[in-house]
C-alpha positions as CSV (number, residue, x, y, z in Angstrom):
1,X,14.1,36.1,-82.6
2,X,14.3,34.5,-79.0
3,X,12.0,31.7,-79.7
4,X,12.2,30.2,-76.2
5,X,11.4,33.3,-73.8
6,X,7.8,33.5,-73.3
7,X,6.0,37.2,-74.0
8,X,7.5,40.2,-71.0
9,X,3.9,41.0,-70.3
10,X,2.7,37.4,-69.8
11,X,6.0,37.0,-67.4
12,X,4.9,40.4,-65.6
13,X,1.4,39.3,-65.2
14,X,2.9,35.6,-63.5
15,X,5.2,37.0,-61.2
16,X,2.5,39.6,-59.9
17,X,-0.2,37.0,-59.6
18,X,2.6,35.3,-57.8
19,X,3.3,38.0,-55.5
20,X,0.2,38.8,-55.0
21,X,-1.6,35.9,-54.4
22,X,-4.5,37.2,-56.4
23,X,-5.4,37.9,-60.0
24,X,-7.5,40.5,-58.9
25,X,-4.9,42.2,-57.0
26,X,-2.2,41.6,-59.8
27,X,-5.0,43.4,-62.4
28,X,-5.0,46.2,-60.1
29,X,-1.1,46.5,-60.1
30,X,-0.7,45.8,-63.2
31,X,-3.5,48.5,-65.0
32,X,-4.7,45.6,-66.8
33,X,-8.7,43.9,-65.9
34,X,-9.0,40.4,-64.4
35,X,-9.8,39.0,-67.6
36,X,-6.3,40.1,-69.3
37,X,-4.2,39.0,-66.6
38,X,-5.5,35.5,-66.2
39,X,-5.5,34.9,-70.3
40,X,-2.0,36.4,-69.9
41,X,-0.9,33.0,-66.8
42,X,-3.5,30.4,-69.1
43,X,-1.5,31.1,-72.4
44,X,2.0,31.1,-70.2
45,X,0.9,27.7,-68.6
46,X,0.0,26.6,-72.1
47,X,3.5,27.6,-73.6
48,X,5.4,26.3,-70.8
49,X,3.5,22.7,-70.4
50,X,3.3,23.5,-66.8
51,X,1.0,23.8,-64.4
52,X,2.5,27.3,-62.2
53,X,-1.1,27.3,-60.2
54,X,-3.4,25.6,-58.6
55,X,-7.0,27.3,-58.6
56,X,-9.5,26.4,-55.4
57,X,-12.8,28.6,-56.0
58,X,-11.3,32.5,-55.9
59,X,-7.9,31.7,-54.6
60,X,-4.8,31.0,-56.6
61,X,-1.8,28.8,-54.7
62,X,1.8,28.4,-56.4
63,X,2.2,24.9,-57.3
64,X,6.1,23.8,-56.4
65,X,7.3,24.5,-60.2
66,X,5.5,27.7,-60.6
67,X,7.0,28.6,-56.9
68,X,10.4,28.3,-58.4
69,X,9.5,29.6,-61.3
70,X,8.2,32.8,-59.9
71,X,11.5,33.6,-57.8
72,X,13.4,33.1,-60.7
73,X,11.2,35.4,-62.7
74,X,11.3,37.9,-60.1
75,X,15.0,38.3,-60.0
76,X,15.2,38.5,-64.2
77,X,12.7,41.4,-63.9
78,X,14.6,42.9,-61.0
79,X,17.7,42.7,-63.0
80,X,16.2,43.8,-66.1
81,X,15.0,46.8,-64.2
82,X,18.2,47.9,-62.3
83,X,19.2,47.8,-65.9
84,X,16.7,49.9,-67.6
85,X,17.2,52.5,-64.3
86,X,21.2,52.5,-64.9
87,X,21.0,52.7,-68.5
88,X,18.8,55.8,-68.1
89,X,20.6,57.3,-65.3
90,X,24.4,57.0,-67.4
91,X,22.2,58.6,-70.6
92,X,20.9,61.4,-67.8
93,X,23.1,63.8,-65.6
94,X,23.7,61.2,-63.0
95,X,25.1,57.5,-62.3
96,X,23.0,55.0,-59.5
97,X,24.7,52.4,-57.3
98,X,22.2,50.6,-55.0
99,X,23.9,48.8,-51.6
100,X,22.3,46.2,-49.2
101,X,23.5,48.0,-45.8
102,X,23.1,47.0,-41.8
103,X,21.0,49.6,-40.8
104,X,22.1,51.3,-37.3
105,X,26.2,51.1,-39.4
106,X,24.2,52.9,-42.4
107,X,22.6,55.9,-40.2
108,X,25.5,55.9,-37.1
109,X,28.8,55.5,-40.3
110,X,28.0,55.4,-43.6
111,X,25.8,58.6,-44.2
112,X,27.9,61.1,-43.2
113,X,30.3,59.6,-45.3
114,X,28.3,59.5,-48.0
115,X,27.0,63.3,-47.8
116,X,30.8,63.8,-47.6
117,X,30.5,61.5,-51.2
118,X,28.3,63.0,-52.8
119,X,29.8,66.3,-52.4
120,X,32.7,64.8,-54.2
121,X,30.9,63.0,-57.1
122,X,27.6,64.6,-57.2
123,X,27.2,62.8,-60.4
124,X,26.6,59.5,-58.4
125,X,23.4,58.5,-56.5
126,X,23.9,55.9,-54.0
127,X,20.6,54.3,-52.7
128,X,20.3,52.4,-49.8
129,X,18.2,48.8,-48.9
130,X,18.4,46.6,-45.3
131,X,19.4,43.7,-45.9
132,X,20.8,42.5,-42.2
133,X,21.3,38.6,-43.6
134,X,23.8,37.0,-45.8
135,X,22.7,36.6,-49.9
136,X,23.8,35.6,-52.7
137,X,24.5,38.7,-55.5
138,X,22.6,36.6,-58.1
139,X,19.7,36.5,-56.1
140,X,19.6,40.6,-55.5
141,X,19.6,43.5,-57.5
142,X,22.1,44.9,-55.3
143,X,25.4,46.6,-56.8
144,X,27.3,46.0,-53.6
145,X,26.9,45.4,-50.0
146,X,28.3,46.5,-46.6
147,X,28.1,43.7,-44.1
148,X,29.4,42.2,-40.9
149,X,31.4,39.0,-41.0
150,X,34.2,37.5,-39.5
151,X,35.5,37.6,-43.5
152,X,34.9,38.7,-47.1
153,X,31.7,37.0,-48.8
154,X,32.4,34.3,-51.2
155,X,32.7,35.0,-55.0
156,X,33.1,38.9,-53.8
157,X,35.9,41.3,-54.2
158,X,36.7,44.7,-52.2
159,X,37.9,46.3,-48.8
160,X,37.6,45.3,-44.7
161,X,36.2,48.8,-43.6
162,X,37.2,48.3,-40.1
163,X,37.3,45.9,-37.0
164,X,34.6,45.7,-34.9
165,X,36.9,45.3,-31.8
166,X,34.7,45.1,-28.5
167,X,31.3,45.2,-27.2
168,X,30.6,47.2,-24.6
169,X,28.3,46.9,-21.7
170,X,26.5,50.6,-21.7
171,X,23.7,51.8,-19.8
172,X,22.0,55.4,-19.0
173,X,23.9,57.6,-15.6
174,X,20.4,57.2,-13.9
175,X,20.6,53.6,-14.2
176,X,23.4,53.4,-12.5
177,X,23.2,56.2,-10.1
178,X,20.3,53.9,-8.6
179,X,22.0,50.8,-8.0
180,X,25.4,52.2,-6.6
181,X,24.5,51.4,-3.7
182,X,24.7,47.7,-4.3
183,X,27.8,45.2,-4.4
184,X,27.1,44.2,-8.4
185,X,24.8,47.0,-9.8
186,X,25.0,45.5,-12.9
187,X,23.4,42.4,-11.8
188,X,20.4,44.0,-10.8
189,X,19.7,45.6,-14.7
190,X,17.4,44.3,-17.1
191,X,20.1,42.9,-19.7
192,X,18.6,44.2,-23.1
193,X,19.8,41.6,-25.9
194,X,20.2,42.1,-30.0
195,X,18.7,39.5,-31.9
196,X,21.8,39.6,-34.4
197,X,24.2,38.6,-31.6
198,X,21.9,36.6,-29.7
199,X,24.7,35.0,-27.3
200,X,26.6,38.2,-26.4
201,X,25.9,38.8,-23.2
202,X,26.5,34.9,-22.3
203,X,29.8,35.7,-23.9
204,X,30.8,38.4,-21.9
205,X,29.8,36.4,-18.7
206,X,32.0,33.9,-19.3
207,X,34.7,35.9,-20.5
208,X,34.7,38.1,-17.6
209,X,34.7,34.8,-15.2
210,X,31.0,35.7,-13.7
211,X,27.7,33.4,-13.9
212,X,25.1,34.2,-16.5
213,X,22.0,33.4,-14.3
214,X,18.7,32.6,-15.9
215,X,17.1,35.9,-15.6
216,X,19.8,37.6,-17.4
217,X,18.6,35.8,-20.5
218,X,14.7,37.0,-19.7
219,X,15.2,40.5,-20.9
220,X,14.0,42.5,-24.6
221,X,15.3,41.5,-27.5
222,X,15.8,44.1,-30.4
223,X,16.2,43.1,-34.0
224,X,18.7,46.6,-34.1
225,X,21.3,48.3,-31.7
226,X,19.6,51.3,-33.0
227,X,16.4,50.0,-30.8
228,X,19.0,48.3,-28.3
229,X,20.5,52.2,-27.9
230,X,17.4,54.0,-27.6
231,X,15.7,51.6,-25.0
232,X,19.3,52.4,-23.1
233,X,19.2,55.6,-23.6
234,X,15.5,55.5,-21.8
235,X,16.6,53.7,-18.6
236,X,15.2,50.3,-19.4
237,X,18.3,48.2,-18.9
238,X,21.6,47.8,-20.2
239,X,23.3,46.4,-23.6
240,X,26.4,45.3,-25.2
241,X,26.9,47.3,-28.2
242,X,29.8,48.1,-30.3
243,X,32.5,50.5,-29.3
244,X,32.3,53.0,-32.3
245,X,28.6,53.4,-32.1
246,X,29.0,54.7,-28.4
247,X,32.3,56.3,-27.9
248,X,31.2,60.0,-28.1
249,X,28.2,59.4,-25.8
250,X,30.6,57.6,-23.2
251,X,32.7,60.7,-23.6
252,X,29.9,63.1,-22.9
253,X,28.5,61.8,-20.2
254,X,25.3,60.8,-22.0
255,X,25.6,56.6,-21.7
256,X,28.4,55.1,-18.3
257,X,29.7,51.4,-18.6
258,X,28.8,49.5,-15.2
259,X,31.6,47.7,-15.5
260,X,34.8,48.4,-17.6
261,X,35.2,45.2,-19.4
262,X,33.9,44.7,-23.1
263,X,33.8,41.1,-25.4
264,X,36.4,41.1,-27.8
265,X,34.9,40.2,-30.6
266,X,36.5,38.8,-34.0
267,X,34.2,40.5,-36.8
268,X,34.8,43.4,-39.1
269,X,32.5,44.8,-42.0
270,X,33.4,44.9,-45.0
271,X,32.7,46.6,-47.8
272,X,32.0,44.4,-51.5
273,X,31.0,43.0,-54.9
274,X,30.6,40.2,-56.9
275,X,33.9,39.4,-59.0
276,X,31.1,38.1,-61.6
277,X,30.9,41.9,-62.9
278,X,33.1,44.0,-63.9
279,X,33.0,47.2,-61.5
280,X,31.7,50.1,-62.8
281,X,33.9,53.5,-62.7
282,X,31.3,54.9,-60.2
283,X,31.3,51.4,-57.8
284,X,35.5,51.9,-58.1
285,X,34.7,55.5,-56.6
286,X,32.6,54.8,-53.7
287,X,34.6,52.1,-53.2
288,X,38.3,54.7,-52.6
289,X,35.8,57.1,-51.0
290,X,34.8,54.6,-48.3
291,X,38.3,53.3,-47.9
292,X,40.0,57.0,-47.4
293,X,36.7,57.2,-44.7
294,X,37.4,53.9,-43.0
295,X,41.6,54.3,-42.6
């Protein structure tokens, strides 16, 4: 018997209240009545010797242990459930693999190649989450991740997908069809920026050996290039973007450069895991799948 870990339910009924910021709320989650739940943090707080909440009137405030006591509850429970899903899934007809992704690279590259996958393996059921910052593996329930970096995540192990190469200044025919009359068309643009590369188009200015004037900097920001695309696509301005995510629609016709000059740019994205576990037979799969894909 584990003497020292306190009872699941009383650790479930925490991390909700937690969550939550509410008993109530956590009852209601939970299927359980007010009554339980708060018993269930009372006889936690009493086990522990710790205070985990302060209570004013109806509401409930982490105090600075139980703050770190929830996140570190939260990722056991996480883990424990990845656990209980793959453990079910291996038993079932299928295997699960669940990857932290950039979101426009997961609809524009990775789905098609993992349609193509899953033809291939349709034993293996890769889910997807955003997660568009850096993290730690420990700190996620996440199998692998596909990211953009100038290298390979610490403490990880796996493959460099491809380069990024360039970003390219794109904007809709109309656009530009409106301003040809002047000297610098592209001057005249609203310059539509991504909040990921927030300095790009300073970048490109000085690279190209023009000014970036003030009002260049005053135009929407978009958290995606998937926004940054579609405002383009609408005529509101124009955006640097990779090259692979706008290659065919330069070749169509559908999106024109104003000015044929792109950033070099010394990112790739990469494809990995921790080295802390021991890949799994499906993880090893995906992983050949997506490199045959990316070469």
């Amino acid at each position: 018997m584990r003497h020292g870990i306190p009872n699941l339910g009383a650790l479930q009924a925490f991390e909700a209240t937690a969550r939550l910021g509410s008993f109530s709320r956590a009852a209601e989650e939970l299927a359980l009545t007010h009554s339980a739940v708060y018993r269930q943090v009372a006889g936690l707080e009493e086990r522990l010797g710790v205070e985990l909440f302060t209570r004013v009137r109806r509401r409930v405030m982490l105090t600075d242990a139980g703050a770190e006591y929830a996140a570190r509850v939260r990722h056991h429970l996480d883990q424990l459930e990845k656990d209980t899903l793959g453990l079910m899934s291996r038993a079932g007809v299928g295997r699960n693999l669940h990857l932290a992704v950039l979101p426009t690279l997961a609809i524009t590259w990775l789905q098609p190649r993992l349609a193509e996958f899953h033809r291939q393996r349709p034993d293996i059921y890769v889910s997807l989450s955003v997660r568009t910052l850096p993290f730690q593996f420990t700190d996620e329930p996440f199998d692998a991740a596909i990211y953009h970096a100038d290298r390979m995540w610490h403490g990880t192990r796996g493959i460099k997908l491809f380069d990024e190469q360039e970003l390219l200044p794109v904007c809709a025919p109309a656009l530009l069809q409106a301003r040809s009359h002047l000297d610098d068309p592209l001057a005249d643009m609203p310059h539509l920026h991504t909040t990921s590369r927030p300095d790009a188009w300073q970048r490109w200015y000085l690279a190209q050996g023009r000014n970036y004037l003030p009002s260049m900097n005053a135009g929407p920001r978009y958290e995606l290039f998937t926004m940054s695309l579609a405002a383009v696509r609408e005529g509101m301005g124009v955006a640097l973007v990779p090259r692979f995510l706008v290659e065919s629609a330069l070749k169509s016709g559908e999106l024109v450069m104003p000015v044929d000059a792109g950033l070099q740019v010394d990112e790739a994205y990469f494809f990995s895991y921790p080295t802390a576990n021991e890949p799994s037979e499906a993880l090893l799969a995906l992983e050949t799948c997506l490199k045959d894909a990316a070469s």
